[in-house]
C-alpha positions in Angstrom: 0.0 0.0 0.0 1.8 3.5 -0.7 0.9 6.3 0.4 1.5 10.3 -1.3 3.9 12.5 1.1 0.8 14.6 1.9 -1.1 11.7 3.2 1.6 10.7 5.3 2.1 14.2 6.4 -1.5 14.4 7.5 -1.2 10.9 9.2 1.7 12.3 11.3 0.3 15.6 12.0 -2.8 13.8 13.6 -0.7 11.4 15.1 1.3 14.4 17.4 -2.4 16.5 17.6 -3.5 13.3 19.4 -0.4 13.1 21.1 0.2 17.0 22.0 3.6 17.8 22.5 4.9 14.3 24.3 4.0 15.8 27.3 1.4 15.5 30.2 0.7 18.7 31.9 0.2 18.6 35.5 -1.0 22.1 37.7 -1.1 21.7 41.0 -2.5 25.0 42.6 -2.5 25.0 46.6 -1.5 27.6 49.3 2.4 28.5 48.5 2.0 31.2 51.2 -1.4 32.2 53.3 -2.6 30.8 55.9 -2.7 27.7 55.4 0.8 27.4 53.9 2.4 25.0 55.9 -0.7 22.4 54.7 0.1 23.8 51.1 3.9 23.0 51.7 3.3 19.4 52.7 1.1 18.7 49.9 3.6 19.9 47.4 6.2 17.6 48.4 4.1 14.4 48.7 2.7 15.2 45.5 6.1 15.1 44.2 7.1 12.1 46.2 4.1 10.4 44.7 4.9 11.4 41.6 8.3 9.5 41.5 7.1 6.4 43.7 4.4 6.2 40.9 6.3 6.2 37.6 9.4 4.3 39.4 11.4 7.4 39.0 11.2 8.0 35.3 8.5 10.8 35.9 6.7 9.0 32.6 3.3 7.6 31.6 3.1 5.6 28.1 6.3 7.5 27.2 4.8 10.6 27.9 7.0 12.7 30.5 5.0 14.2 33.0 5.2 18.2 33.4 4.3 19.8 36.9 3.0 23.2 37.1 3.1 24.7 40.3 0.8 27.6 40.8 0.2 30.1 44.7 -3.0 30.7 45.0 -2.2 32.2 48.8 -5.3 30.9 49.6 -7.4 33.7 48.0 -10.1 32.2 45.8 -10.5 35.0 43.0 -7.0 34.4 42.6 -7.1 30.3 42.5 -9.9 31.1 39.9 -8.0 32.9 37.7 -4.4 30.9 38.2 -6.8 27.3 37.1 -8.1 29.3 34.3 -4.7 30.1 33.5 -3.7 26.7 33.5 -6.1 25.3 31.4 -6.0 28.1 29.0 -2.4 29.3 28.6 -0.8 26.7 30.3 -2.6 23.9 28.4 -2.7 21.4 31.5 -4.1 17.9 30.8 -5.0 17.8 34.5 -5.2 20.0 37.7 -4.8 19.3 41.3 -5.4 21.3 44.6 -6.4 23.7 46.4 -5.7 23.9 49.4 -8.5 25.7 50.9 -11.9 24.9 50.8 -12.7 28.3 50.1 -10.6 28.1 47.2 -11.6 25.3 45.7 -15.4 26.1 45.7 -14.1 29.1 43.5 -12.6 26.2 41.7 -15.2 24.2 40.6 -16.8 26.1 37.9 -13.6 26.7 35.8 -13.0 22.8 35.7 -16.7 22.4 34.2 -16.1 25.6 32.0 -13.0 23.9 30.6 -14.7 20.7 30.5 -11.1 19.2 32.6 -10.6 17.3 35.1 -9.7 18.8 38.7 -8.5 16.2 41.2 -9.1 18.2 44.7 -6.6 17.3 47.1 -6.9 18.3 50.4 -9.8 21.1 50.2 -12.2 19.3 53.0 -15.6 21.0 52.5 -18.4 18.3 52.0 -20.0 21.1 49.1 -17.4 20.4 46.9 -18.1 17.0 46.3 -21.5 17.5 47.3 -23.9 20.7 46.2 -21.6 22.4 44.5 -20.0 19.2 42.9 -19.7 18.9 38.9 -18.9 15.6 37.1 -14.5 17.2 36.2 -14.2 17.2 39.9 -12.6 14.4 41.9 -11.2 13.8 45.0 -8.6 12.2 46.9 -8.6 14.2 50.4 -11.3 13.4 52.7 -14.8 15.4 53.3 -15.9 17.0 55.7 -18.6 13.5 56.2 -15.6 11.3 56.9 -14.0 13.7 59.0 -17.5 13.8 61.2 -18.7 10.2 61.0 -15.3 9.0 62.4 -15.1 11.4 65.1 -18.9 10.2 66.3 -17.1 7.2 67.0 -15.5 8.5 69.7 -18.0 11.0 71.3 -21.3 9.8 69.7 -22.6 8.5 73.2 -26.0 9.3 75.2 -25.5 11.8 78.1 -22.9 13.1 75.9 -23.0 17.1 75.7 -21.1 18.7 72.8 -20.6 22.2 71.9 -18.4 23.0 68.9 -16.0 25.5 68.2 -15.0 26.2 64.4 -13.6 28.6 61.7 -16.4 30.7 60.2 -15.8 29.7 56.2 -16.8 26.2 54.7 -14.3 24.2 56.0 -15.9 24.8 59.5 -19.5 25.0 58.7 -19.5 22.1 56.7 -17.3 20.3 59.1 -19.8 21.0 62.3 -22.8 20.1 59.6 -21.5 16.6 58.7 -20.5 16.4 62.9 -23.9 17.4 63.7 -25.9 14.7 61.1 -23.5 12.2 62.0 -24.6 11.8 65.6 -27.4 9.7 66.8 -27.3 10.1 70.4 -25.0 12.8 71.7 -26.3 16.0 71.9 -24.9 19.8 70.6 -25.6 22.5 72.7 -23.9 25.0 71.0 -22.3 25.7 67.8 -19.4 28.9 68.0 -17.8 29.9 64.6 -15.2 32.2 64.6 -13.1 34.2 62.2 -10.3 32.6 60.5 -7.7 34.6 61.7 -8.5 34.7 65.6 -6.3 34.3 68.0 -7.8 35.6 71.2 -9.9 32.6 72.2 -11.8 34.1 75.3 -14.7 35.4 74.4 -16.1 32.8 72.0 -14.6 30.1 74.7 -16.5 31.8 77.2 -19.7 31.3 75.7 -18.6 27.7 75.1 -18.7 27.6 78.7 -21.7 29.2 79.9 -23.4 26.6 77.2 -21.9 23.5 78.7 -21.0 24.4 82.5 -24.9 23.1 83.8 -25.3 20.4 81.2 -25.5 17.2 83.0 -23.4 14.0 82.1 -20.2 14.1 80.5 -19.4 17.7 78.4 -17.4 18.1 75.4 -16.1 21.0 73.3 -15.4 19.3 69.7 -12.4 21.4 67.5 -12.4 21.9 63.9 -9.7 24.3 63.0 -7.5 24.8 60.4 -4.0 26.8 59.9 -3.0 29.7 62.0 -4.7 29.9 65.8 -4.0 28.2 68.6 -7.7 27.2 69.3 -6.7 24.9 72.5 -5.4 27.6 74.7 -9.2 27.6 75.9 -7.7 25.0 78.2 -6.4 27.6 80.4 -10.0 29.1 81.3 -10.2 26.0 84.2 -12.6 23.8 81.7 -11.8 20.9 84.2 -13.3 23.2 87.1 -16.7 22.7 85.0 -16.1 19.0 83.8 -15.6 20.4 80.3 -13.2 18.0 78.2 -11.8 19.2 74.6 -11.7 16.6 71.6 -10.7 17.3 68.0 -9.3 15.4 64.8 -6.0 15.0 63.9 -3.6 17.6 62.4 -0.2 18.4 61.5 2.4 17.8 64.0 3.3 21.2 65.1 0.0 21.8 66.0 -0.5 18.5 67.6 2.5 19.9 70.1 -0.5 20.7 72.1 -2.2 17.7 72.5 0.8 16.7 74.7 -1.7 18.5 77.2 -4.6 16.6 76.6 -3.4 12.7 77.3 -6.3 10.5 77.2 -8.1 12.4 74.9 -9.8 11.2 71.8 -10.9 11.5 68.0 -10.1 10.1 64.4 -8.0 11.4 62.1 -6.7 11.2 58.5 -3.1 10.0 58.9 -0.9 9.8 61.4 3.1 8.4 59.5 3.0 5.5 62.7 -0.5 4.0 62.0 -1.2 2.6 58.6 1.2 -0.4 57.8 1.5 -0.9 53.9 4.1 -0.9 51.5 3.5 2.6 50.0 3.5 4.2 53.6 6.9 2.3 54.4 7.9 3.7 50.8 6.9 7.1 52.1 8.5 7.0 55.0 11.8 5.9 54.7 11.9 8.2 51.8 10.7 11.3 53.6 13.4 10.7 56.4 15.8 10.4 54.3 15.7 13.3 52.2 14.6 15.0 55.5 15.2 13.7 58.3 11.8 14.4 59.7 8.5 12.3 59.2 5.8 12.7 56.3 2.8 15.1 57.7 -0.6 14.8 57.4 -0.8 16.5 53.8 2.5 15.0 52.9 0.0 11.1 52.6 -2.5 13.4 50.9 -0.2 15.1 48.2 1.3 11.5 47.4 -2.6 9.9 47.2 -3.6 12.4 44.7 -0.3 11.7 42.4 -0.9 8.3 42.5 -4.4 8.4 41.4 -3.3 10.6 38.5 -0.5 8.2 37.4 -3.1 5.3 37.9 -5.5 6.9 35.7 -3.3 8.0 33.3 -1.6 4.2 32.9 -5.5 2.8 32.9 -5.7 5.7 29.4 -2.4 4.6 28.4 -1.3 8.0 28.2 -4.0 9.5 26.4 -4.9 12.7 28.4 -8.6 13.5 26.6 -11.1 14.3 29.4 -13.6 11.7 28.7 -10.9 9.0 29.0 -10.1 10.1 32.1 -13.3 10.5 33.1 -14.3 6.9 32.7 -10.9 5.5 33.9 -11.3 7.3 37.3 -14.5 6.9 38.0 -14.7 3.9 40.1 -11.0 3.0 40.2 -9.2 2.2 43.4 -5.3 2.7 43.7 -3.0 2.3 46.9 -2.0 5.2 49.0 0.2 5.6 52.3 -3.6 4.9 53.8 -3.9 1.6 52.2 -6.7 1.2 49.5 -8.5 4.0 48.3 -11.7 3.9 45.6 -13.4 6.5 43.8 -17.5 6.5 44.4 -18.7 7.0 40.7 -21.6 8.8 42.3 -19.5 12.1 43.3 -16.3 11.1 42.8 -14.9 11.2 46.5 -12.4 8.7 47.6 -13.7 6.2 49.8 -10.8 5.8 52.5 -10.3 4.5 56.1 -9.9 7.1 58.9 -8.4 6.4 62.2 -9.7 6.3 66.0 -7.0 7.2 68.5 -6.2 8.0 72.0 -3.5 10.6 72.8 -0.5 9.1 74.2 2.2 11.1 75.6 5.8 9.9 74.7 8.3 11.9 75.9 10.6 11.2 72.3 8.0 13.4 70.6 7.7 17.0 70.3 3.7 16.3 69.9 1.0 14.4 71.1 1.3 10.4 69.9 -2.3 9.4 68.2 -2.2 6.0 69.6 -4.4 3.4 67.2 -7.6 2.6 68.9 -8.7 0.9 65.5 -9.1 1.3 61.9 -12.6 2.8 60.9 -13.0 1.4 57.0 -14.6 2.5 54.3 -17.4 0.3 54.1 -18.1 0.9 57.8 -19.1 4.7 57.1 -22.0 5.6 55.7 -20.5 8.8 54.0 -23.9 10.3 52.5 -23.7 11.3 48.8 -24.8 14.8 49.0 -24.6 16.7 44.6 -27.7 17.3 43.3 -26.8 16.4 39.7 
């Protein structure tokens, strides 16, 4: 069979259209500097790390060398919108990643479905993004706001239980203390106090905790959901003991869980903690994060590397080929392995289904921070994580 020079010419020009340029364009868009950098930071590097444990170091798919583009949104969502418009539109990324903030990423949403691209949110917590404001380019590997709540109730979800909460006053708190407050069946909340993002005089808003909580009968909890800058624990020092008030919270990143070290005994269930999950890809992480250093992955380090290997994974189930409807169908549904063990995305709205971890707080006098000691695993199957999008 022969073929004229023009023919071929066409062939191969359709072959490297369908192809682009050899590369896979990856944005990642999270908090370079904010307030919620230090989450941003840790993200960054797992995604990296997960990156290379992915591809076995060759930072390929299908011969196809993956490009990262790393964008600060400093977690301001009119400029996130615009930096993910820019990298669909100028930048030409196959994929997107991030934010960090949940503020953000609502802000987010939108441009993915304007674009018609896929946006892997990774480790924006607010149950509306994969919920109400949800749109079928928008995955997920970080938890919601649901998981975060349903595996806490394990711990404080008790009759005679009095909670009052105290949370940041944008989505991540709201729709944190939301999916807290449908998740219980027998404790009861008292009080709900939301506060600005930026506080960091505790008094007043503890002090209404207190006068919410101080009569209740049976045992009396305040329940934590904060985020970044703030030290929302120094409410301690107000006496709560001399009312029989106990604090409880979720896990975090180690420098803030320096003040759990205060709180021994006390309870919750959190994300990741580097000790708990024992798998090969958290080994992996591990050893690798010590050694290039000398410290132990975070709690958005296991996110950042979850969300890289979902993107590999999808992108070797497409054997390379980038086009949104591909991807699409070869994420929805899939399950990969993370530092967390087995994650799977629901096809319904696309949120990883993941385990999440009850612990005690231990103090261990070789740690800087409070030691979340495994009560047990809480898996995936065992939450009933409510699918919450409209569409």
């Amino acid at each position: 069979m022969k073929f004229s020079l023009a023919a071929l010419l066409a062939i191969s020009t359709t072959w490297a259209a369908a192809q682009g340029t050899g590369e896979i364009r990856i944005a990642h868009i999270y908090s370079q500097t904010g307030p919620l950098e230090a989450y941003g930071k840790q993200t960054a590097t797992g995604f990296r790390m997960g990156l290379d444990y992915a591809t076995g170091g060759t930072m390929t798919v299908a011969g196809r060398k993956l490009v990262l583009i790393e964008k600060d949104d400093q977690g301001k969502p009119d400029v996130g919108k615009g930096l993910l418009a820019a990298a669909y539109g100028d930048d030409k990324a196959d994929i997107a990643v991030g934010p960090t903030s949940s503020g953000v990423a609502l802000a987010l949403l939108p441009v993915a479905e304007e674009y018609k691209k896929v946006l892997l949110v990774e480790p924006a917590v607010a149950d509306s993004i994969t919920g109400e404001k949800w749109n079928r380019y928008i995955f997920r590997t970080g938890r919601n706001s649901s998981q975060d709540a349903i595996s806490n109730a394990v711990a404080l979800d008790k009759p005679g239980v009095s909670i009052a909460t105290l949370a940041q006053d944008y989505a991540f708190g709201r729709d944190g203390v939301k999916a807290f407050k449908d998740a219980l069946k027998h404790a009861k909340i008292v009080h709900e106090e939301y506060l600005p993002t930026a506080t960091t005089d505790f008094t007043a808003g503890a002090q209404r905790l207190i006068d919410k909580l101080k009569d209740a009968p049976g045992r009396k909890v305040i329940f934590i959901i904060w985020a970044g800058a703030g030290n929302p624990f120094k409410i301690a020092d107000l006496d709560l003991k001399r009312y029989g008030i106990e604090i409880a919270t979720g896990g975090n990143i180690l420098p803030a869980m320096a003040a759990y070290k205060n709180f021994p005994g006390m309870e919750g269930a959190t994300y990741y903690y580097f000790g708990i999950p024992k798998n090969p890809v958290n080994e992996w992480l591990v050893a690798n994060h010590y050694t290039k250093f000398k410290t132990p992955p975070d709690f958005f380090t296991a996110g950042g590397m979850s969300a890289a290997i979902a993107v590999v994974e999808a992108l070797k189930k497409t054997k390379g080929d980038t086009g949104t409807e591909k991807l699409i169908a070869a994420m929805e549904g899939m399950g990969f392995d993370t530092p967390k063990g087995r994650m799977t995305f629901r096809k319904e709205d696309h949120q990883a289904m993941q385990s999440m971890y009850h612990f005690k707080v231990k103090v261990d006098p070789a740690f800087a921070w409070g030691v979340p000691e495994l009560i047990r695993e809480i898996k995936p199957e065992e939450m009933n994580v409510p699918i919450r999008n409209k569409r």
